[in-house]
C-alpha positions in Angstrom: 20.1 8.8 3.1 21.3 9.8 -0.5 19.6 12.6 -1.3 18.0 11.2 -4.4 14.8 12.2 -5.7 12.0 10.4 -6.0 9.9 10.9 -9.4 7.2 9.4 -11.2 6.8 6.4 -10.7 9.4 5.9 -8.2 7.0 7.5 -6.1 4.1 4.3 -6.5 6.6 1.9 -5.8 7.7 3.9 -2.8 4.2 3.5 -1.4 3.4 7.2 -1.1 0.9 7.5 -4.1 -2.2 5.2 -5.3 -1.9 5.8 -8.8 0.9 6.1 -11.5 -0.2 7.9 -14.7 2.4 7.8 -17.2 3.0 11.5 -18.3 1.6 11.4 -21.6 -1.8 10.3 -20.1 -2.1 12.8 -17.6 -3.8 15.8 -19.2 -6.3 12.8 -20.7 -7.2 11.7 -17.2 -7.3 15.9 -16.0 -9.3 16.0 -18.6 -11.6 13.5 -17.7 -11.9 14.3 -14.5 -12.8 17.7 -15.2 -15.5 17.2 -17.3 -17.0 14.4 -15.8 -16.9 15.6 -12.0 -19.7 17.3 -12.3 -22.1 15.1 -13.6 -20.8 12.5 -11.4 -23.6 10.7 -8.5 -20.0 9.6 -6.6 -17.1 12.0 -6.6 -14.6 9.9 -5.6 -15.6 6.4 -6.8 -15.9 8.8 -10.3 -12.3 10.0 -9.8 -10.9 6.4 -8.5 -12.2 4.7 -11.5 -11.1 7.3 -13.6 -7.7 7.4 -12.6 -7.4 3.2 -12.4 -8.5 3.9 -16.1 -4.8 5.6 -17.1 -2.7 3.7 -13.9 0.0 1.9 -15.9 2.4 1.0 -13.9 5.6 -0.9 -15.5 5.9 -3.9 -13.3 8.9 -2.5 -11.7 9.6 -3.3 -8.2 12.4 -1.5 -6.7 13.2 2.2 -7.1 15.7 2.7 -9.4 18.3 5.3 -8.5 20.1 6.2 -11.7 17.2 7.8 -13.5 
């Protein structure tokens, strides 16, 4: 235990999300999301794809502690 905080995409690697959206993509996918629900035949295949549309993760493979 260390007592660091896990955040962005520390949380992906850590296995405890699907998805990592860098931050300056995430009002674009929100966006998209809400707009697009709606209208959509499959909720959650329609929010899946969506957010594998703006998951960029940056290779990285190990949490990294200093940030």
């Amino acid at each position: 235990m260390t007592g660091a905080r896990l955040k962005g995409e520390d949380v992906y690697i850590a296995g405890l999300a699907n998805f990592y959206i860098p931050r300056e993509n995430v009002q674009k996918a929100y966006d998209e999301i809400n707009q697009g629900l709606a209208n959509a035949q499959n909720a959650k295949e329609f929010i899946q794809q969506t957010l594998t549309k703006y998951h960029k993760p940056s290779g990285r493979t190990s949490i990294d502690n200093e940030n």
